[in-house]
CHARMM-style PDB file with segment names, atoms N, HN, CA, C and O in Angstrom:
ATOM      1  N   UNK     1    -139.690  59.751-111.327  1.00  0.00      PROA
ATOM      2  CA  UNK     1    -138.234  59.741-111.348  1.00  0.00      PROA
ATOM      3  C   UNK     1    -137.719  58.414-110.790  1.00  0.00      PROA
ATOM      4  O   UNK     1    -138.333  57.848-109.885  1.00  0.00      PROA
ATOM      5  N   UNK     2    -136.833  58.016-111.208  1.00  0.00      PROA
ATOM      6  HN  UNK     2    -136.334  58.475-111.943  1.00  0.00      PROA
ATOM      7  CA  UNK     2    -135.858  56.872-110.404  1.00  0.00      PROA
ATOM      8  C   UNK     2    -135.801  56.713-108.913  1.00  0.00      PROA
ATOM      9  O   UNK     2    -135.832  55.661-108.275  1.00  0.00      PROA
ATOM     10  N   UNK     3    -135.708  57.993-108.454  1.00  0.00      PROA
ATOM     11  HN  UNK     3    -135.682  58.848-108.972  1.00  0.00      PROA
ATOM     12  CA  UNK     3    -135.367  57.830-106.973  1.00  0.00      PROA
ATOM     13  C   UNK     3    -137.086  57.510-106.468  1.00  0.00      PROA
ATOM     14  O   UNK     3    -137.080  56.461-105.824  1.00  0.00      PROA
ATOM     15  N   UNK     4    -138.239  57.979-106.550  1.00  0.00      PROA
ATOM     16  HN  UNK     4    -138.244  58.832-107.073  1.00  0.00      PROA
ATOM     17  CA  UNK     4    -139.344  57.433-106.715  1.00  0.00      PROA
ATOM     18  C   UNK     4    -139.345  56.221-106.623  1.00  0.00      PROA
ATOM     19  O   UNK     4    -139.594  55.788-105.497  1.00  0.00      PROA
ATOM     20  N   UNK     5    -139.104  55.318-107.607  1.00  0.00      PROA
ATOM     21  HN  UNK     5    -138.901  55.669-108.521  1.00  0.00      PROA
ATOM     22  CA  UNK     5    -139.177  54.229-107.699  1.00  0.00      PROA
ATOM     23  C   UNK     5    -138.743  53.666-107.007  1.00  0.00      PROA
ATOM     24  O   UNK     5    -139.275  52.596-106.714  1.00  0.00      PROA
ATOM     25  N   UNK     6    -137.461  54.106-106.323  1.00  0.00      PROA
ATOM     26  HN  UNK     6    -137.028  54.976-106.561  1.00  0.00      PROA
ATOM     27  CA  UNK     6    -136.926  53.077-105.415  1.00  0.00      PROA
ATOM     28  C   UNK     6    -137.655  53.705-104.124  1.00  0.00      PROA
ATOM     29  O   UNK     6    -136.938  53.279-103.218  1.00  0.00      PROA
ATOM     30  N   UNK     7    -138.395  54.267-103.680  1.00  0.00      PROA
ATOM     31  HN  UNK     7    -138.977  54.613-104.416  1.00  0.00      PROA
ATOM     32  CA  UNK     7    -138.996  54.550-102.263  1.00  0.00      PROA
ATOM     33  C   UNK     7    -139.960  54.124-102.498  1.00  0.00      PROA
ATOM     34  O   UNK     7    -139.971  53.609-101.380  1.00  0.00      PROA
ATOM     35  N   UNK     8    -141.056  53.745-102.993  1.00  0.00      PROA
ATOM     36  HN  UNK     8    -141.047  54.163-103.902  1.00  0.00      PROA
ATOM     37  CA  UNK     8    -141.718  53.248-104.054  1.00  0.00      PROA
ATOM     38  C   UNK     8    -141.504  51.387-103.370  1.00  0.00      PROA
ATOM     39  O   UNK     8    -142.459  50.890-102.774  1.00  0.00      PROA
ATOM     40  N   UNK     9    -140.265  50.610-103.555  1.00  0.00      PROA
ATOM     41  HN  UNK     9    -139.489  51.014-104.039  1.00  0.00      PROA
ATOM     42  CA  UNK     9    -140.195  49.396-103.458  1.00  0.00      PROA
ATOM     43  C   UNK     9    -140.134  49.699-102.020  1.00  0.00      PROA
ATOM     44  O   UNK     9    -141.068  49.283-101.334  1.00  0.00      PROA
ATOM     45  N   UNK    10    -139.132  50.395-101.417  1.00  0.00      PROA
ATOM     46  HN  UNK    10    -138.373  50.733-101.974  1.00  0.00      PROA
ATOM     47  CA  UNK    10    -138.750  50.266-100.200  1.00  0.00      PROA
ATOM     48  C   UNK    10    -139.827  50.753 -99.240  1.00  0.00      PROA
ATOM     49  O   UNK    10    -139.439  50.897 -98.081  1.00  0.00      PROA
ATOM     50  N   UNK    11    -141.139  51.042 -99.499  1.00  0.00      PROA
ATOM     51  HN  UNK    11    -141.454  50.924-100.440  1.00  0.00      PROA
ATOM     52  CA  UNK    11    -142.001  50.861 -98.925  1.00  0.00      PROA
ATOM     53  C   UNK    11    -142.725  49.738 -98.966  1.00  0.00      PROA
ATOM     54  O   UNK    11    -142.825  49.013 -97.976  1.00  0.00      PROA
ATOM     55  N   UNK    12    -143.309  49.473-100.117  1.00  0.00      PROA
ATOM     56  HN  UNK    12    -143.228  50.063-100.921  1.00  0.00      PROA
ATOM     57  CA  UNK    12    -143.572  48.296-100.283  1.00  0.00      PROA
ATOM     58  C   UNK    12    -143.039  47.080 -98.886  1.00  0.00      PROA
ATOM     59  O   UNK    12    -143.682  46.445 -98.050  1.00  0.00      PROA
ATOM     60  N   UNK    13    -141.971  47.167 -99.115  1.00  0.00      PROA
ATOM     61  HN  UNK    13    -141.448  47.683 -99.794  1.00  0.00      PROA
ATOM     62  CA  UNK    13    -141.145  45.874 -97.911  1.00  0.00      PROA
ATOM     63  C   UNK    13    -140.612  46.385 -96.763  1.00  0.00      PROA
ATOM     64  O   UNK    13    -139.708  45.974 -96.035  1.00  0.00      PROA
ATOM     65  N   UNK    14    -141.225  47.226 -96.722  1.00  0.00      PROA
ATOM     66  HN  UNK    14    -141.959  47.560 -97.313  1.00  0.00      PROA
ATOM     67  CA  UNK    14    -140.511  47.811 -95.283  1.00  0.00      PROA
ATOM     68  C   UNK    14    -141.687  47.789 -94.388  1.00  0.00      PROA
ATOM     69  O   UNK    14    -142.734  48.317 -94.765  1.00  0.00      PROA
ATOM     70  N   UNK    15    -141.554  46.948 -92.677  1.00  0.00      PROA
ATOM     71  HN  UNK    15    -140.704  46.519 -92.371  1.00  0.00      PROA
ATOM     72  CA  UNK    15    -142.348  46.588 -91.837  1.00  0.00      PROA
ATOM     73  C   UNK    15    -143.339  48.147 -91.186  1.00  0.00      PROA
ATOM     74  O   UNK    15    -144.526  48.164 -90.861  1.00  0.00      PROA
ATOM     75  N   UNK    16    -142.394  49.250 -91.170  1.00  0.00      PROA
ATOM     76  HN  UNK    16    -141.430  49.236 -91.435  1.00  0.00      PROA
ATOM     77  CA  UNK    16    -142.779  49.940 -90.799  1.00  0.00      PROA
ATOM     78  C   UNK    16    -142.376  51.519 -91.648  1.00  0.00      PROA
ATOM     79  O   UNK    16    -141.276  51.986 -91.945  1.00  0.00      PROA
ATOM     80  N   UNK    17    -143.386  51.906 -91.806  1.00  0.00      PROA
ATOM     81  HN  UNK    17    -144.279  51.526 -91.565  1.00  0.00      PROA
ATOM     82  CA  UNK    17    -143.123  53.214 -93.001  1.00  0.00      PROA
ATOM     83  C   UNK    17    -142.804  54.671 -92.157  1.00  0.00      PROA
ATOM     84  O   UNK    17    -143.792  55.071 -91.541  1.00  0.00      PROA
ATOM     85  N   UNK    18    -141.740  55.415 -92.047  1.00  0.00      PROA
ATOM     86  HN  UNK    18    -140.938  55.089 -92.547  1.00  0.00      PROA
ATOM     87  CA  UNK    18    -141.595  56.366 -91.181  1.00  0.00      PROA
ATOM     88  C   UNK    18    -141.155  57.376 -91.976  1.00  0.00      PROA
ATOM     89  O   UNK    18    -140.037  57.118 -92.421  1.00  0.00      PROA
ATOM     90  N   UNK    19    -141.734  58.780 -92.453  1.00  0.00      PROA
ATOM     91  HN  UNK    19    -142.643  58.990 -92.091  1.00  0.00      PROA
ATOM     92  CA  UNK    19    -141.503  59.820 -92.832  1.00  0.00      PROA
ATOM     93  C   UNK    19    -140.647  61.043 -92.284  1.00  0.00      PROA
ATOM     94  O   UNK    19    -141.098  61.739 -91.373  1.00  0.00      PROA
ATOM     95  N   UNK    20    -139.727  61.229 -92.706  1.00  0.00      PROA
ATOM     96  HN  UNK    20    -139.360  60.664 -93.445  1.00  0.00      PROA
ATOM     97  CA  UNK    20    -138.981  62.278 -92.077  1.00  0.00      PROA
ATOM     98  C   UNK    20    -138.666  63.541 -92.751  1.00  0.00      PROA
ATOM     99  O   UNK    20    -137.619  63.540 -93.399  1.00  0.00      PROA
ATOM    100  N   UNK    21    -139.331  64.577 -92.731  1.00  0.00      PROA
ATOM    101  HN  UNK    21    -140.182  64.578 -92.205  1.00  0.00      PROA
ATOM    102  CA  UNK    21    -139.557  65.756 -93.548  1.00  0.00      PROA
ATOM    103  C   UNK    21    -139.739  67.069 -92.457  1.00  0.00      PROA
ATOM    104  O   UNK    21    -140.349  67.018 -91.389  1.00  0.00      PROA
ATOM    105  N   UNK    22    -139.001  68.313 -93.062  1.00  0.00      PROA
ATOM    106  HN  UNK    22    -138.506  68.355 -93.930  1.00  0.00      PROA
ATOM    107  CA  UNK    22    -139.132  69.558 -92.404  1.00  0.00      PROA
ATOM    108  C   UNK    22    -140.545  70.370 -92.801  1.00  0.00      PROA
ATOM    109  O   UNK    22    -141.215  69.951 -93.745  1.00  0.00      PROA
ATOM    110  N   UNK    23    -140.817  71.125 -92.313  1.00  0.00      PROA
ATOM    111  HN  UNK    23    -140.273  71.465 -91.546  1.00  0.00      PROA
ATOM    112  CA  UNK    23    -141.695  72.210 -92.718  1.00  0.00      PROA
ATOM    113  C   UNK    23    -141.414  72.639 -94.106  1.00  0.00      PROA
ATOM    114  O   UNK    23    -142.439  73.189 -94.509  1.00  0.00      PROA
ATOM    115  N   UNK    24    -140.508  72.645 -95.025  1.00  0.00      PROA
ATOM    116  HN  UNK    24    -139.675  72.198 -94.699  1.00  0.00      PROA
ATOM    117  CA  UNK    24    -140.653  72.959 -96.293  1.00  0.00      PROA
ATOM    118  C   UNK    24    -141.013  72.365 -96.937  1.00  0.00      PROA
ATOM    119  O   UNK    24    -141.101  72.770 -98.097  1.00  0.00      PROA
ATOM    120  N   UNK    25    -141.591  70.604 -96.492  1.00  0.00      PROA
ATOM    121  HN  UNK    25    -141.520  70.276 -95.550  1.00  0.00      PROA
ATOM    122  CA  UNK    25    -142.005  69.628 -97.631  1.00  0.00      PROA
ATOM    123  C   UNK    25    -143.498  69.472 -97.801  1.00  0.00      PROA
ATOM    124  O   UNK    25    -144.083  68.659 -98.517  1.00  0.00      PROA
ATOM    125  N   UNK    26    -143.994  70.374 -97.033  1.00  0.00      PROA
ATOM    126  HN  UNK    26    -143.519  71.035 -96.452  1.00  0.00      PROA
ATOM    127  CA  UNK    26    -145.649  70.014 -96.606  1.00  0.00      PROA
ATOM    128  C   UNK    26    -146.277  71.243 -96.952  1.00  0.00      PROA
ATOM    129  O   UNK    26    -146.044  72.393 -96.582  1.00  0.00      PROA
ATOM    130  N   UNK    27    -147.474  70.575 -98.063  1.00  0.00      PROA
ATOM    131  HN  UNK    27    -147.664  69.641 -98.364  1.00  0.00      PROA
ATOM    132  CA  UNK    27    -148.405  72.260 -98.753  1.00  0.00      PROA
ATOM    133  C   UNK    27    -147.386  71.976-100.068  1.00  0.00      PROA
ATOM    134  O   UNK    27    -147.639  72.959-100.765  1.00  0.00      PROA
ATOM    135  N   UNK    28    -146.588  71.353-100.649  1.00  0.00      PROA
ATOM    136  HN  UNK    28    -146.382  70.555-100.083  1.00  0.00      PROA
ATOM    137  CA  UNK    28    -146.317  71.783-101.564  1.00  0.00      PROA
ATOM    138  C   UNK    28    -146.774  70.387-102.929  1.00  0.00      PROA
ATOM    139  O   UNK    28    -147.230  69.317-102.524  1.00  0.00      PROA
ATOM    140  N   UNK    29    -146.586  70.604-104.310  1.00  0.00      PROA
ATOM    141  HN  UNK    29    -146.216  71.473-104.639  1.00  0.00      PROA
ATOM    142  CA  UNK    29    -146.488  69.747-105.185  1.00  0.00      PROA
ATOM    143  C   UNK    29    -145.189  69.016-105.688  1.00  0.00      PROA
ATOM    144  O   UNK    29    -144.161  69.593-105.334  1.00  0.00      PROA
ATOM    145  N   UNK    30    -145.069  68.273-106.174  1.00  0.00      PROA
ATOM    146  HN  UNK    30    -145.905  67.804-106.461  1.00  0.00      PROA
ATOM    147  CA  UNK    30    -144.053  67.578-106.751  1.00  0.00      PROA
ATOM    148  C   UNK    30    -143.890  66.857-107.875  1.00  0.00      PROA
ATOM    149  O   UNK    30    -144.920  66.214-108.078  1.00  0.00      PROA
ATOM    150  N   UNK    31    -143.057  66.662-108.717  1.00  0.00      PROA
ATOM    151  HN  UNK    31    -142.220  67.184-108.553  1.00  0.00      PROA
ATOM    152  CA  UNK    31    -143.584  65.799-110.102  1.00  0.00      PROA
ATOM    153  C   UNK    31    -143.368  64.787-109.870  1.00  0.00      PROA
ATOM    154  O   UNK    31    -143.408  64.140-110.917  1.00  0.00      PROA
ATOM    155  N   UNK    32    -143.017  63.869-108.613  1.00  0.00      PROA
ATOM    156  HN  UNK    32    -142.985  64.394-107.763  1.00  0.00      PROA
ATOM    157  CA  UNK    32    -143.289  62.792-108.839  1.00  0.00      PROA
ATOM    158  C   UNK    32    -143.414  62.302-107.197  1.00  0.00      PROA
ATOM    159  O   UNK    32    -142.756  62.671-106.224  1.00  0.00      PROA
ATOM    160  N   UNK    33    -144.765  61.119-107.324  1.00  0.00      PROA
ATOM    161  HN  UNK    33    -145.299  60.820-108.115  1.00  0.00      PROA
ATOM    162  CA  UNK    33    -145.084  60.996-105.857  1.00  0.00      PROA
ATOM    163  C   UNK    33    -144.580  59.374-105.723  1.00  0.00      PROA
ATOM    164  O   UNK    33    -144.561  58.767-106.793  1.00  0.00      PROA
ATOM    165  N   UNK    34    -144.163  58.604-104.491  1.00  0.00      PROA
ATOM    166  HN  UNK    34    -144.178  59.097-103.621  1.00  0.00      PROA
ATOM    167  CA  UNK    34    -144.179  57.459-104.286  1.00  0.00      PROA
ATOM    168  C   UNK    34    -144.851  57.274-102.861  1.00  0.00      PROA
ATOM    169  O   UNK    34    -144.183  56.639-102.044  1.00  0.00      PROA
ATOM    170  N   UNK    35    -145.692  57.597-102.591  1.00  0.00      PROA
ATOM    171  HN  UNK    35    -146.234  58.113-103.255  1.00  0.00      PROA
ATOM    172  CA  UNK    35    -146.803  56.964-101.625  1.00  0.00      PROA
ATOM    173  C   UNK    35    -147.698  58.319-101.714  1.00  0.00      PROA
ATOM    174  O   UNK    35    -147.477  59.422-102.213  1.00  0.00      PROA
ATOM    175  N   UNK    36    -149.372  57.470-100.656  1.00  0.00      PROA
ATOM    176  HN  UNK    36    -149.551  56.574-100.251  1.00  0.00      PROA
ATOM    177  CA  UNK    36    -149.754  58.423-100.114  1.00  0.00      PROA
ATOM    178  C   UNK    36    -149.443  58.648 -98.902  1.00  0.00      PROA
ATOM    179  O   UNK    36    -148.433  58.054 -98.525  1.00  0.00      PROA
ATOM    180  N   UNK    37    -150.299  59.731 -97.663  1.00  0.00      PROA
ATOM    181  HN  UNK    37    -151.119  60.213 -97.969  1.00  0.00      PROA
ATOM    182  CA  UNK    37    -150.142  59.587 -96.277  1.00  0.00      PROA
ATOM    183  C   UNK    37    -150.916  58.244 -95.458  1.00  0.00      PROA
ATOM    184  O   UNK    37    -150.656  58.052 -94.270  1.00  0.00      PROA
ATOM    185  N   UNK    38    -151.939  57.293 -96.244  1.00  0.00      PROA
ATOM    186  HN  UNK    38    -152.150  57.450 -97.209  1.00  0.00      PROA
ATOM    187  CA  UNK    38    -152.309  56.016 -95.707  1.00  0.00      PROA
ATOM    188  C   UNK    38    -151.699  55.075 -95.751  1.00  0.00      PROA
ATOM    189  O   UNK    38    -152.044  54.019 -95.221  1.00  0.00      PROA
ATOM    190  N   UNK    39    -150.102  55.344 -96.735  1.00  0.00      PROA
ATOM    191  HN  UNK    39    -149.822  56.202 -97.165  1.00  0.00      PROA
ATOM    192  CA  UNK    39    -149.222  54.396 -96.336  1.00  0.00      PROA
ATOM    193  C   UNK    39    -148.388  54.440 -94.979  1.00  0.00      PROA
ATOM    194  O   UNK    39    -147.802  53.534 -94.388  1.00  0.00      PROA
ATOM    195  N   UNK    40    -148.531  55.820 -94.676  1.00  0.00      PROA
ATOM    196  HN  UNK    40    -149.008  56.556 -95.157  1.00  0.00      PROA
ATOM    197  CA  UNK    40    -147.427  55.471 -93.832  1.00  0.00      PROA
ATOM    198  C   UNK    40    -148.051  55.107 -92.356  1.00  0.00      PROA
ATOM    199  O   UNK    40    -149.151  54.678 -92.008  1.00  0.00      PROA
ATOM    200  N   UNK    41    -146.863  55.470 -91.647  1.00  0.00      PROA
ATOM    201  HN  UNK    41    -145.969  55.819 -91.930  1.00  0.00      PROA
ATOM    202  CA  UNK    41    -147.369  54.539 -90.129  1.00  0.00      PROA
ATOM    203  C   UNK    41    -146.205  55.801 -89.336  1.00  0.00      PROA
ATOM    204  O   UNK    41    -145.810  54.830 -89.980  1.00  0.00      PROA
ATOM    205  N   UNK    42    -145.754  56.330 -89.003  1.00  0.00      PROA
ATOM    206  HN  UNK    42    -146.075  57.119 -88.479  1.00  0.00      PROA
ATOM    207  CA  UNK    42    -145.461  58.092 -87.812  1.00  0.00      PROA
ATOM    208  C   UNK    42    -144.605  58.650 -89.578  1.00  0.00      PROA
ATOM    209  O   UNK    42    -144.041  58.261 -90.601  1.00  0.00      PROA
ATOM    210  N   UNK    43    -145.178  59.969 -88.706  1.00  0.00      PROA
ATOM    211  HN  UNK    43    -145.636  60.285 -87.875  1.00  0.00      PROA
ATOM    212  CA  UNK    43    -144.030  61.445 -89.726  1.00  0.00      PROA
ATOM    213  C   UNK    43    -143.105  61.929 -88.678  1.00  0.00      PROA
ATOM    214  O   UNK    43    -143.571  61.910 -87.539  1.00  0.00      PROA
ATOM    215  N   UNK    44    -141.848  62.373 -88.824  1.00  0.00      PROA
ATOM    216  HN  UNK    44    -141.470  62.388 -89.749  1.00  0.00      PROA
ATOM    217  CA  UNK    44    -140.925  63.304 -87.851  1.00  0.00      PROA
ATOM    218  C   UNK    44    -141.307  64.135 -88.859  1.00  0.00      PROA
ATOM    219  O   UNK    44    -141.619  64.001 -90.043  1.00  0.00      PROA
ATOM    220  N   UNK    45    -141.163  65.334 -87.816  1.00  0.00      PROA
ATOM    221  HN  UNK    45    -140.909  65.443 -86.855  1.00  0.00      PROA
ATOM    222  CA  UNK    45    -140.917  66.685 -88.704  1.00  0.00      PROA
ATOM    223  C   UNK    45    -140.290  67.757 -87.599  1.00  0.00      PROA
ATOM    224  O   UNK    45    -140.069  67.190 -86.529  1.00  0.00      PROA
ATOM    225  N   UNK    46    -140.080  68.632 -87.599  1.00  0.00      PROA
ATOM    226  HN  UNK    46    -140.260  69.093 -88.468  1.00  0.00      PROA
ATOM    227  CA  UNK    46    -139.396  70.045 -87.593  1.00  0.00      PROA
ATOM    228  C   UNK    46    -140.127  71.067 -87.103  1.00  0.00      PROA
ATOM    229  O   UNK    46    -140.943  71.408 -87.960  1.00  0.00      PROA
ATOM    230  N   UNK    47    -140.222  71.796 -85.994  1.00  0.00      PROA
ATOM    231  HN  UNK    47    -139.559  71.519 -85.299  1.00  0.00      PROA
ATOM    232  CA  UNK    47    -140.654  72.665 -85.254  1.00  0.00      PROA
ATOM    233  C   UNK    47    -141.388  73.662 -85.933  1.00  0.00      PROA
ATOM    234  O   UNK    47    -142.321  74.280 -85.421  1.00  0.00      PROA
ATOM    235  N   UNK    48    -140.974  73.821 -87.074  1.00  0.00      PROA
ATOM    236  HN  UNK    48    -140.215  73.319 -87.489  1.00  0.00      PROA
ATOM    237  CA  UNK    48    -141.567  74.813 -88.313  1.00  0.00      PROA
ATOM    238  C   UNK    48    -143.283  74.683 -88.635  1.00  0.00      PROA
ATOM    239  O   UNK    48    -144.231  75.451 -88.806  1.00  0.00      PROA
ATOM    240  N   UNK    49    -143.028  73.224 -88.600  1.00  0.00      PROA
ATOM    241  HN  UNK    49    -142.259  72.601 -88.462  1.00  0.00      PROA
ATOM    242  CA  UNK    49    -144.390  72.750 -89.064  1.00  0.00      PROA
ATOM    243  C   UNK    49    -145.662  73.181 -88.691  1.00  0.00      PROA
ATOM    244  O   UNK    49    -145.880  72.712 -87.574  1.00  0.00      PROA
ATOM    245  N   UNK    50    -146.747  73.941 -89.133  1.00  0.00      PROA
ATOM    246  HN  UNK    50    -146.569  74.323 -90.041  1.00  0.00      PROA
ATOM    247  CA  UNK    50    -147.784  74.285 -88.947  1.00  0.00      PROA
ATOM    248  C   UNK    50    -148.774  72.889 -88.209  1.00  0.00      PROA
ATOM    249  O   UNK    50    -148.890  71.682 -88.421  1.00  0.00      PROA
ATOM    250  N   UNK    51    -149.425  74.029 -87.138  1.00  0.00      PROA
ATOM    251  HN  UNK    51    -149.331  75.009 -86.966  1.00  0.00      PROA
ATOM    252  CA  UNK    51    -150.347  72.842 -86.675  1.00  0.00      PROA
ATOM    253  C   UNK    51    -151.532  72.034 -87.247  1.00  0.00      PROA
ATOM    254  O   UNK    51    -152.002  70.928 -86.982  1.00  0.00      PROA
ATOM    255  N   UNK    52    -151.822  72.963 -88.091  1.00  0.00      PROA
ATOM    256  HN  UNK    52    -151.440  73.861 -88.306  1.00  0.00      PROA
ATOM    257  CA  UNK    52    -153.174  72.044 -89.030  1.00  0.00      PROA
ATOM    258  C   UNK    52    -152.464  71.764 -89.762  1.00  0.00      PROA
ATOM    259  O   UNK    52    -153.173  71.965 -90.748  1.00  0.00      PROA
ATOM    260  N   UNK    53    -151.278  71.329 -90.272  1.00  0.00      PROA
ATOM    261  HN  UNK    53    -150.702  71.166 -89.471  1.00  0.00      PROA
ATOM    262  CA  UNK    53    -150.656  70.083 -90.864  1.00  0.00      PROA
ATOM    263  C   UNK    53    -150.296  69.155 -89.697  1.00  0.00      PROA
ATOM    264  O   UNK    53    -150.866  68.087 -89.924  1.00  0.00      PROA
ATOM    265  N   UNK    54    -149.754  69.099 -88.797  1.00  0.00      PROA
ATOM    266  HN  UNK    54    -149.292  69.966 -88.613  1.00  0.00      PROA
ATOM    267  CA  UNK    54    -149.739  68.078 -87.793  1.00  0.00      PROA
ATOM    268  C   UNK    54    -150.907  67.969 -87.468  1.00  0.00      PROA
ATOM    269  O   UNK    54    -150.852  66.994 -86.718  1.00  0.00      PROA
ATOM    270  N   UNK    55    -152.115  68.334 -87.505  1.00  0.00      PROA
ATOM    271  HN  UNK    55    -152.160  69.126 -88.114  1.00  0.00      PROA
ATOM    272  CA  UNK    55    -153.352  68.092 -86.917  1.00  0.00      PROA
ATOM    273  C   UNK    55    -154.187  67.356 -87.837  1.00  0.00      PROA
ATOM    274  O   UNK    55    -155.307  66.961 -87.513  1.00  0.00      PROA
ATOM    275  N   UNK    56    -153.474  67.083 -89.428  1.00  0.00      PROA
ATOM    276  HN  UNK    56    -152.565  67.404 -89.692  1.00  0.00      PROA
ATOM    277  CA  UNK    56    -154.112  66.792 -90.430  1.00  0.00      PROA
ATOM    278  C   UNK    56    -153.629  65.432 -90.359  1.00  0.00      PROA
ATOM    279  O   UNK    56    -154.304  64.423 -90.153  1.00  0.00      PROA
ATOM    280  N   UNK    57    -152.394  65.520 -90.553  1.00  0.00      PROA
ATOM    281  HN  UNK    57    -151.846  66.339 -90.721  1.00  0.00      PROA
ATOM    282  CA  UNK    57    -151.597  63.787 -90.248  1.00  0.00      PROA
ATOM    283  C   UNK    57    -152.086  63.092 -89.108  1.00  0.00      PROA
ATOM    284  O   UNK    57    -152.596  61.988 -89.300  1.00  0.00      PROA
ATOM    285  N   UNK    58    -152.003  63.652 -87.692  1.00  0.00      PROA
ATOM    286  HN  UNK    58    -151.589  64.549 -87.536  1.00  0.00      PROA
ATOM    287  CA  UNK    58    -152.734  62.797 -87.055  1.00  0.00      PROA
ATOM    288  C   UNK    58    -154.029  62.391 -87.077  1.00  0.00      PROA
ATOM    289  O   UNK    58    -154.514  61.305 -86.757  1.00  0.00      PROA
ATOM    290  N   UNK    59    -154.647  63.594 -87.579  1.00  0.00      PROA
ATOM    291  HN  UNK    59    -154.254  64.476 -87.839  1.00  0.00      PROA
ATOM    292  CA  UNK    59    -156.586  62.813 -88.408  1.00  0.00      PROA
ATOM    293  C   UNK    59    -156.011  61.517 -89.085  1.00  0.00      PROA
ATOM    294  O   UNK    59    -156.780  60.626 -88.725  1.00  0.00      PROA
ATOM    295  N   UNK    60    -155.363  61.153 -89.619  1.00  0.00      PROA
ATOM    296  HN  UNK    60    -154.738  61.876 -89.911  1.00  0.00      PROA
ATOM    297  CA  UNK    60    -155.372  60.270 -90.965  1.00  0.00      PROA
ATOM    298  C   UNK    60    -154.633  59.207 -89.726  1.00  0.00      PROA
ATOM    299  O   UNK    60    -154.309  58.120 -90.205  1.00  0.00      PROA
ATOM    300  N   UNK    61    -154.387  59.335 -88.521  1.00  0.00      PROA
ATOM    301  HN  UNK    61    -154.650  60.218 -88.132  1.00  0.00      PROA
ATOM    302  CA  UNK    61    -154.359  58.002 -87.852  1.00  0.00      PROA
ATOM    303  C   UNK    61    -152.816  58.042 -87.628  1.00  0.00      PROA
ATOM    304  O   UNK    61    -152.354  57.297 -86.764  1.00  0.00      PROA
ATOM    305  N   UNK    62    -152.021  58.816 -88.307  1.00  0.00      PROA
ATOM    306  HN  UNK    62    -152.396  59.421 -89.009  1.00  0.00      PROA
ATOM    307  CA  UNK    62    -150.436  59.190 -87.912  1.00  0.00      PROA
ATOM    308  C   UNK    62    -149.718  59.063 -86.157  1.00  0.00      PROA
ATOM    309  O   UNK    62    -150.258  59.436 -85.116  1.00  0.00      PROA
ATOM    310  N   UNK    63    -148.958  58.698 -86.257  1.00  0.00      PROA
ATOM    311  HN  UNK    63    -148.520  58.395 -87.103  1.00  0.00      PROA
ATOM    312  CA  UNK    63    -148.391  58.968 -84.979  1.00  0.00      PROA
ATOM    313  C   UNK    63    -147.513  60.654 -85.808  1.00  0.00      PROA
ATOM    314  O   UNK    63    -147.417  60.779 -87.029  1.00  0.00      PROA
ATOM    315  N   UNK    64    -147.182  61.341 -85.161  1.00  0.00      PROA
ATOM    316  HN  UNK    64    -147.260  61.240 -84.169  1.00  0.00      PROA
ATOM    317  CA  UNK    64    -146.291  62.747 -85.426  1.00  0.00      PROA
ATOM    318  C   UNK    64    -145.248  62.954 -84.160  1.00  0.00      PROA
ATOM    319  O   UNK    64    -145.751  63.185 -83.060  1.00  0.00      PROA
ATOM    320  N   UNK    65    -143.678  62.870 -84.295  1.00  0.00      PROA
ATOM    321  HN  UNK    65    -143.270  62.682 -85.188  1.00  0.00      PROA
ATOM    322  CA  UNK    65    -143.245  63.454 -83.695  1.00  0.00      PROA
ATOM    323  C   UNK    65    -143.054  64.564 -84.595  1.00  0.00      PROA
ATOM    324  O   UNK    65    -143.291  64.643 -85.800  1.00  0.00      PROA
ATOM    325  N   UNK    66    -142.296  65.914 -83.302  1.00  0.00      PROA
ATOM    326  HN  UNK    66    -142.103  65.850 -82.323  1.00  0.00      PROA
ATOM    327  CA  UNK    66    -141.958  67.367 -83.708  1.00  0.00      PROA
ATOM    328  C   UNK    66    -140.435  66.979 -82.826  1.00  0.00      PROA
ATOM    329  O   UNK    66    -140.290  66.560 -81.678  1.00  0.00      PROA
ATOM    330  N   UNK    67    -139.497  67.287 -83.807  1.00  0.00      PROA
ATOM    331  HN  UNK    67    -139.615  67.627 -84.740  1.00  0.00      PROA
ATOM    332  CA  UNK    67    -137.886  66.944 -83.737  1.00  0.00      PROA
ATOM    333  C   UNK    67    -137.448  68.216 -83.953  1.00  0.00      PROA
ATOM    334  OT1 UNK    67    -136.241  68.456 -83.986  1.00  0.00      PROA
TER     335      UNK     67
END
């Protein structure tokens, strides 16, 4: 999709990549992806969030806050 694309560039040039997503965005599919999780560099997320998903992001070297 379009909006893809532009997160997509704006990673690309952006010094530092920071994810900000609730517990409903994680475990699921999507039709269209613009990164993986080795792009980024911390996730915020939402109290919701299961711990072996925060336990999975920080394997992969994540910083994680819970907001």
């Amino acid at each position: 999709t379009d909006e893809a694309s532009v997160k997509k560039v704006m990673m690309r040039n952006s010094e530092e990549r920071i994810l900000l997503a609730d517990h409903s965005k994680f475990g699921r599919t999507y039709p269209a992806n613009f990164g993986h999780v080795s792009e980024l560099d911390r996730v915020v997320c939402d109290s919701g969030t299961e711990g072996r998903t925060i336990d999975s992001l920080k394997a992969h070297g994540l910083e994680v806050s819970v907001a």
